[in-house]
C-alpha positions as CSV (number, residue, x, y, z in Angstrom):
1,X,15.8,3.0,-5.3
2,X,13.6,0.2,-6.6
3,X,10.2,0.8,-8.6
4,X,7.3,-1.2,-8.7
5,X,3.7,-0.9,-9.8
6,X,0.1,-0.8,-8.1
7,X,-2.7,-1.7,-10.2
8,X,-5.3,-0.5,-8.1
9,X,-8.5,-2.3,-7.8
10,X,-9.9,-5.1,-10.5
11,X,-12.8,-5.6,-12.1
12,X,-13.2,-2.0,-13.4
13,X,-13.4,-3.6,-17.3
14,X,-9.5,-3.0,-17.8
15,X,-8.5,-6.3,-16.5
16,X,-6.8,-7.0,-20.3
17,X,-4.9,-3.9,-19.7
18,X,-4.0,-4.4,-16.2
19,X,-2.7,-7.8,-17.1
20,X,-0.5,-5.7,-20.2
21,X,1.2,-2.7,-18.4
22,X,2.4,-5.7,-15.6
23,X,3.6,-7.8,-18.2
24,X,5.2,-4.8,-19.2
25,X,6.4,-4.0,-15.5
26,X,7.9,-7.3,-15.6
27,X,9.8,-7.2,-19.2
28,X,11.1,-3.4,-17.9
29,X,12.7,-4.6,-14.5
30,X,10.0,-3.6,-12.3
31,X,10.9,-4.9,-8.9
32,X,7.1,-6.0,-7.3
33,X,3.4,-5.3,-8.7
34,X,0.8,-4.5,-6.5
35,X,-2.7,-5.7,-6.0
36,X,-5.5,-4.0,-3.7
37,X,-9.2,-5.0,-2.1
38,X,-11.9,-2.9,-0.5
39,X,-15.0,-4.8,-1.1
40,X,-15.0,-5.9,-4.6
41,X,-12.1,-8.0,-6.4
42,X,-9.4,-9.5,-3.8
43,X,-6.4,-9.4,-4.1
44,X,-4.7,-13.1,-3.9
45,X,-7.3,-14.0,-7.1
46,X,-5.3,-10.9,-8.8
47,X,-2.0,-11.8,-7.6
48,X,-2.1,-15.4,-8.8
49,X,-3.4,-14.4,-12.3
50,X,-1.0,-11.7,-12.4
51,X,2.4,-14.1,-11.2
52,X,1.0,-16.8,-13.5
53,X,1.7,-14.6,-16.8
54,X,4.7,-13.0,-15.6
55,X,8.6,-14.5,-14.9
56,X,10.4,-11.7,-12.4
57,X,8.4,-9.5,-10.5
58,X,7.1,-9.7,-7.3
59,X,3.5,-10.0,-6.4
60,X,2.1,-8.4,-3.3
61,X,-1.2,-7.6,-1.7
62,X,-1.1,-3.9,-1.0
63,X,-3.4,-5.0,1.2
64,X,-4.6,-8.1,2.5
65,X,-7.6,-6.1,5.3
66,X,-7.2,-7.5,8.6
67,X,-11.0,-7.7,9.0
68,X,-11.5,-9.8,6.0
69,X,-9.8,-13.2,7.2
70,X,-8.5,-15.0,10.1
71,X,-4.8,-14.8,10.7
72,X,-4.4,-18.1,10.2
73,X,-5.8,-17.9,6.5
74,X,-3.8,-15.1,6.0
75,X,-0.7,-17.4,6.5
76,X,-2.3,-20.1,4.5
77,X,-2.4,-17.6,1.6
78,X,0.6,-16.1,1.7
79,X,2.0,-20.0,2.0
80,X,0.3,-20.8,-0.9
81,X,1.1,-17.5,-3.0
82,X,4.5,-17.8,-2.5
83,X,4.6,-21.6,-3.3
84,X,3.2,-21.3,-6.5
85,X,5.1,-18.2,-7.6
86,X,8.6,-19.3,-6.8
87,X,9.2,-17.3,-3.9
88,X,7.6,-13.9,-5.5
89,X,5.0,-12.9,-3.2
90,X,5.1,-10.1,-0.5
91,X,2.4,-9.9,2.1
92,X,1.1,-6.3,2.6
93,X,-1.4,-6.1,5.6
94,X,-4.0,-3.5,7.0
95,X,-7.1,-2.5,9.0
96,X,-8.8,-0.9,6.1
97,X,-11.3,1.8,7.8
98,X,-14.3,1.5,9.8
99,X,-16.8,1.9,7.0
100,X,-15.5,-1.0,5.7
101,X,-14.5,-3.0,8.7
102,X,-17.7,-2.6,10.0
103,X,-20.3,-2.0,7.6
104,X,-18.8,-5.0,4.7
105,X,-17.4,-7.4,7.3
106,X,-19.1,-6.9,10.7
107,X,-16.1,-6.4,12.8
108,X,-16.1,-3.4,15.0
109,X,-13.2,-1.2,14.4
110,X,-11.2,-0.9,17.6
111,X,-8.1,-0.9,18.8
112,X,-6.7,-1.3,16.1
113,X,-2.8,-1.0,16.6
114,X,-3.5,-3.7,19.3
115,X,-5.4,-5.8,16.4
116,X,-2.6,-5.4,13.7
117,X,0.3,-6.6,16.3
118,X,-1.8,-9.6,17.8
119,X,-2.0,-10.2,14.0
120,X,0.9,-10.7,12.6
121,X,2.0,-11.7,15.4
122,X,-0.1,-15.4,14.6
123,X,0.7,-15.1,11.0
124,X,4.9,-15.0,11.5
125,X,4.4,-17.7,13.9
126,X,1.7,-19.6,11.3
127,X,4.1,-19.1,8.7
128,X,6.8,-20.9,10.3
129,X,5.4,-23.7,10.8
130,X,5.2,-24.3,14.6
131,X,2.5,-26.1,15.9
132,X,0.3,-22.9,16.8
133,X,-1.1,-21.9,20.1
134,X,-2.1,-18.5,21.1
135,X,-3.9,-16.9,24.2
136,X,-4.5,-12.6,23.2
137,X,-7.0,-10.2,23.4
138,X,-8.8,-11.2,20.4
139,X,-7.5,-14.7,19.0
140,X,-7.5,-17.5,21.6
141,X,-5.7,-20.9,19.7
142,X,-6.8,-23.4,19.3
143,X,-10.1,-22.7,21.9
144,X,-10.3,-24.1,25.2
145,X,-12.3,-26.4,26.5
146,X,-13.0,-27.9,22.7
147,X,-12.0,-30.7,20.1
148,X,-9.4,-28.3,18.7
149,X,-5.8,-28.8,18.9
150,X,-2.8,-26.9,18.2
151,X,-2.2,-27.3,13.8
152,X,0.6,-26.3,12.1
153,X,0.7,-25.2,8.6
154,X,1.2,-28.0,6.2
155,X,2.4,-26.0,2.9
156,X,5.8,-25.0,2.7
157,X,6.7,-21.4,1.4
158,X,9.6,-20.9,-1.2
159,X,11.3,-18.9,1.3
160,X,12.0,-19.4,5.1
161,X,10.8,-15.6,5.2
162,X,7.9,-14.0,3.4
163,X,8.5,-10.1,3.8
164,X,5.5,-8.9,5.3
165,X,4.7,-5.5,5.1
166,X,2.0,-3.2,6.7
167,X,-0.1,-0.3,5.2
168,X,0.1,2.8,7.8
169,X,-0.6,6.6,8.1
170,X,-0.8,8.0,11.4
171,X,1.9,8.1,13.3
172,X,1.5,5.1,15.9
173,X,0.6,3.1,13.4
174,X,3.9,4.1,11.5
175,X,5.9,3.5,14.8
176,X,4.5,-0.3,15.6
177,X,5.4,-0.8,11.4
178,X,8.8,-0.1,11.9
179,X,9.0,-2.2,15.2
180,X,6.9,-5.5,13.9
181,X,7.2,-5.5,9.9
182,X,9.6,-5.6,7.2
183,X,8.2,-2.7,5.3
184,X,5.3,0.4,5.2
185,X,3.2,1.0,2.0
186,X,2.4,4.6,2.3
187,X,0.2,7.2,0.4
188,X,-0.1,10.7,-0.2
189,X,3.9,10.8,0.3
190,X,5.5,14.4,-0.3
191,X,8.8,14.1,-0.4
192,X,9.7,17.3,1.7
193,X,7.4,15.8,4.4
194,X,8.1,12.3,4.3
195,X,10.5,12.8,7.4
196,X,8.2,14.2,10.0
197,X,5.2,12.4,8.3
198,X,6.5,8.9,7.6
199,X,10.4,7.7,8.5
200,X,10.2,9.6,12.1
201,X,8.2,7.4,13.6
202,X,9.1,4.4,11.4
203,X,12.6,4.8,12.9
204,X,11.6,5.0,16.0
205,X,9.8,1.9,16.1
206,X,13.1,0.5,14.4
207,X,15.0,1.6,17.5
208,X,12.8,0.4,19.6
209,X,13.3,-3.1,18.7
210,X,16.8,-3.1,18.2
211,X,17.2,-2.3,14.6
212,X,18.0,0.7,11.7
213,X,16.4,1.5,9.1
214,X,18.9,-0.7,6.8
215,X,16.8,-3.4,5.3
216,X,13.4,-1.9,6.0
217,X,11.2,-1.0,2.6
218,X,9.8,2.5,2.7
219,X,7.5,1.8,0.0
220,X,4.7,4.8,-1.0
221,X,2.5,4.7,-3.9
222,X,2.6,7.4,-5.9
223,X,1.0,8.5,-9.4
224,X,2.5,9.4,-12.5
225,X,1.4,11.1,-15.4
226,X,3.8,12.3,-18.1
227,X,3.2,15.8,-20.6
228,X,3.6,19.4,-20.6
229,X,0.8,21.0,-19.3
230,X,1.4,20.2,-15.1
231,X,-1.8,21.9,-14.6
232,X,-4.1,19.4,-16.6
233,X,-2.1,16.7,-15.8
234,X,-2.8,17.4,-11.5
235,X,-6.4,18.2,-12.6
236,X,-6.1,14.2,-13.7
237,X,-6.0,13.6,-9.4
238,X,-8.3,16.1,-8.3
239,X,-10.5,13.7,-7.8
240,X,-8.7,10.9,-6.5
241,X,-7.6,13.0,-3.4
242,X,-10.6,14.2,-2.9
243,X,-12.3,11.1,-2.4
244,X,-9.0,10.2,-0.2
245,X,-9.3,13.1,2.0
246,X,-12.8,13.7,1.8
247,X,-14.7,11.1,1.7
248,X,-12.1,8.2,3.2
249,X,-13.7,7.2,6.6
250,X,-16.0,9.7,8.6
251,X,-16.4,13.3,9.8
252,X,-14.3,12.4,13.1
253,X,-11.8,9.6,11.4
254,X,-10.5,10.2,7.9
255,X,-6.8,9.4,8.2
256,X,-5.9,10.6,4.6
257,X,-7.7,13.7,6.0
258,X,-5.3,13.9,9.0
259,X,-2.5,12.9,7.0
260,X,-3.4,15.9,4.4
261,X,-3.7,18.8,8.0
262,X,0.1,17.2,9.3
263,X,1.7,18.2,5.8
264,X,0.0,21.9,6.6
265,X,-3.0,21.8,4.5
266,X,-5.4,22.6,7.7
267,X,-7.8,24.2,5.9
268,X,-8.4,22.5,2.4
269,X,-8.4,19.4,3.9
270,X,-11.5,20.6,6.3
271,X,-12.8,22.4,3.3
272,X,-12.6,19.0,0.9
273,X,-14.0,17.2,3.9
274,X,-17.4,19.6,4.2
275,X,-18.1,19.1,0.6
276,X,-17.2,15.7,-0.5
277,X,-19.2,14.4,3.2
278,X,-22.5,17.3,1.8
279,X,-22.7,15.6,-1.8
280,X,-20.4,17.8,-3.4
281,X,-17.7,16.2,-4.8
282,X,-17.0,18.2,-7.9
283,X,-16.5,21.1,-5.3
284,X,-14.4,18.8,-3.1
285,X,-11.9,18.2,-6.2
286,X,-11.8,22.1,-6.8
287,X,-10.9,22.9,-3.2
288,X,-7.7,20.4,-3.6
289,X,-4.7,22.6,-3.9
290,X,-2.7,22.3,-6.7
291,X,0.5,22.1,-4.8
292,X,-1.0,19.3,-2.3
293,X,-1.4,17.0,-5.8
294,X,1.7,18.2,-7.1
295,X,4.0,17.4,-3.7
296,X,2.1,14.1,-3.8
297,X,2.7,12.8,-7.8
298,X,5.1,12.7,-10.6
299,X,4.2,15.0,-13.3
300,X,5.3,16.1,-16.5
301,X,8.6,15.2,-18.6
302,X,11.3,13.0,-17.7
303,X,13.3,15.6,-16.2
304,X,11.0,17.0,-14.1
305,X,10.1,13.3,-13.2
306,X,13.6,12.4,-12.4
307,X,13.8,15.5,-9.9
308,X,10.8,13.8,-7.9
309,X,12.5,10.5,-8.0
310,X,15.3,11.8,-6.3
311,X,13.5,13.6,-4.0
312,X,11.9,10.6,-2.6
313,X,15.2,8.5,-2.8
314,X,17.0,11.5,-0.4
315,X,13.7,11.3,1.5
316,X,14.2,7.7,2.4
317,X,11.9,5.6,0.0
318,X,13.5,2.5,-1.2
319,X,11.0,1.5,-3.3
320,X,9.0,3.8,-5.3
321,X,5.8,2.3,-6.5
322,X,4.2,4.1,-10.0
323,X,0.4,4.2,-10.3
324,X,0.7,4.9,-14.0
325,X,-2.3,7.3,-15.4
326,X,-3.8,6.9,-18.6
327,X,-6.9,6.8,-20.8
328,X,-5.6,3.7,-22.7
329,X,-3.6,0.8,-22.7
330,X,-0.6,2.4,-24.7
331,X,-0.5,5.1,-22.3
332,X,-0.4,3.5,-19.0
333,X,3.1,1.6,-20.7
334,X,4.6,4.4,-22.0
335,X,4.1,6.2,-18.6
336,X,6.1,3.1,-17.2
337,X,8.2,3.3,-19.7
338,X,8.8,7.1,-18.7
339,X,9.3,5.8,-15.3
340,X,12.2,3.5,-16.5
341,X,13.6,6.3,-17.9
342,X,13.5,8.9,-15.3
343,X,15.1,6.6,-12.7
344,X,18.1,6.0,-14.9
345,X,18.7,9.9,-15.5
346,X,18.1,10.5,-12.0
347,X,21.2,8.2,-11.5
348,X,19.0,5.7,-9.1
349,X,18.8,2.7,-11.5
């Protein structure tokens, strides 16, 4: 099992430190570091910052939101990202949600399975560098009865391929990910669920286009915090999966929230829901169980750490991306550090 690193969102004023603990990902072995956007910093600005201070590890966008550019961008960026980097960059891809689909970038959120295959369906073909024509639902290339003509892509990547990867939680969206990408970046992954809740339906859509699971990246994020006290430490969360679960999309479409009720926390999750969606959130993180952060993290010493570690390799996860926690820089890299450790006495290295 591989690790990598997500560094979350930027812009937060610990830019200096993100730009240290991937340095420090990159100096440990760390296999690809991971960039988000939602509607403030984007993610190829990161990436390119990020890959220009580094030598080994992979960048990729974890994710690139669907609504945000055309296809055809998409392919121009990942081009361009994995030109400059030496063949480093991975392309993550999602819908985001509807409050930001709709209410930052004013396209309506449906159908969006249909959306994500139509999708990357342009960008592999974009990224190939075929002269590009397409007739769907909801791209039409070049358009008719116009000056365009069909374009092809005039950048070369470093790589015939770029792996393209796709960010999904329910479980049609996890099916079409194993049929049309090379990966899934998951979240909220418990290891003792990940089966029925993630690598079910990836395999099926595996199967249904003629392949196994051999080759294909099972890639969740997952936070780590190292100590003693595993109370304190999954009080650290609370409030991170309650804004997931709670407060992710609306009443009626919260996938985190549906995600959270398949893994058998019915209740809590409508619970979290009622309070983070009334205004209160510090009563939303109290109604997390403990066990529901626990199943979902790393926490505590290097032992208990390596446990998890193989718990998610026997689950299927090939690579196991960190979201090291921490006040300060020091302790964000010694949590990596930890990380490095665990997976060696966990025999996975």
């Amino acid at each position: 099992m591989r690790l990598g690193i997500n560094l979350g969102y930027w812009g937060a004023g610990m830019d200096g430190d993100n730009l240290a603990v991937a340095q420090e990902a990159d100096r440990l072995g760390y296999d690809v570091c991971w960039a988000a956007e939602a509607y403030g910093s984007d993610a190829p600005t990161v990436l390119a910052w990020v890959a220009a201070q580094t030598e080994r590890i992979d960048v990729g966008s974890a994710i690139l939101q669907i609504p945000a550019r055309q296809p055809t961008m998409t392919a121009m960026t990942a081009a361009t990202l994995d030109s400059l980097t030496g063949g480093r960059f991975r392309l993550g891809l999602g819908v985001s949600g509807p409050q930001v689909s709709e209410g930052w970038y004013g396209v309506r959120f449906d159908k969006p399975l249909a959306r994500t295959r139509e999708y990357v369906e342009i960008v592999r073909r974009a990224m190939s560098r075929e002269r590009l024509t397409h007739q769907g639902q909801h791209w039409t290339l070049p358009l008719p009865d116009g000056p365009g003509k069909p374009l092809k892509l005039t950048v070369h990547p470093q790589r015939e391929h770029i792996p393209l990867y796709i960010a999904a939680i329910g479980p049609k969206n996890l099916e079409q990910t194993g049929e049309i990408a090379d990966g899934a970046l998951l979240i909220f992954p418990a290891a003792e669920h990940l089966e029925a809740t993630a690598i079910s339906p990836l395999r099926a859509g595996r199967e249904k286009a003629g392949k196994t699971m051999d080759g294909f990246d099972v890639c969740p994020t997952v936070p780590l915090a190292v100590g003693d006290d595993i109370t304190a430490l999954a009080d650290m969360f609370r409030p991170y999966t309650a804004l997931y679960v709670g407060g992710m999309g609306s009443r009626k479409q919260n996938f985190y929230n549906q995600l959270a009720q398949r893994m058998g926390y019915e209740k809590a999750a409508a619970e979290i829901q009622d309070k983070y969606l009334d205004g209160d959130k510090d009563g939303a993180a109290a109604a997390v169980p403990h066990e529901l952060i626990d199943s979902t993290t790393l926490l505590g010493g290097i032992d208990r750490i390596a446990d998890g570690m193989r718990a998610y390799a026997e689950a299927g996860v090939t690579t196991l991306t960190l979201a090291p926690a921490g006040f300060t820089r020091d302790e964000r890299i010694a949590a990596l550090r930890a990380g490095t450790e665990a997976l060696e006495r966990a025999g996975l290295a």
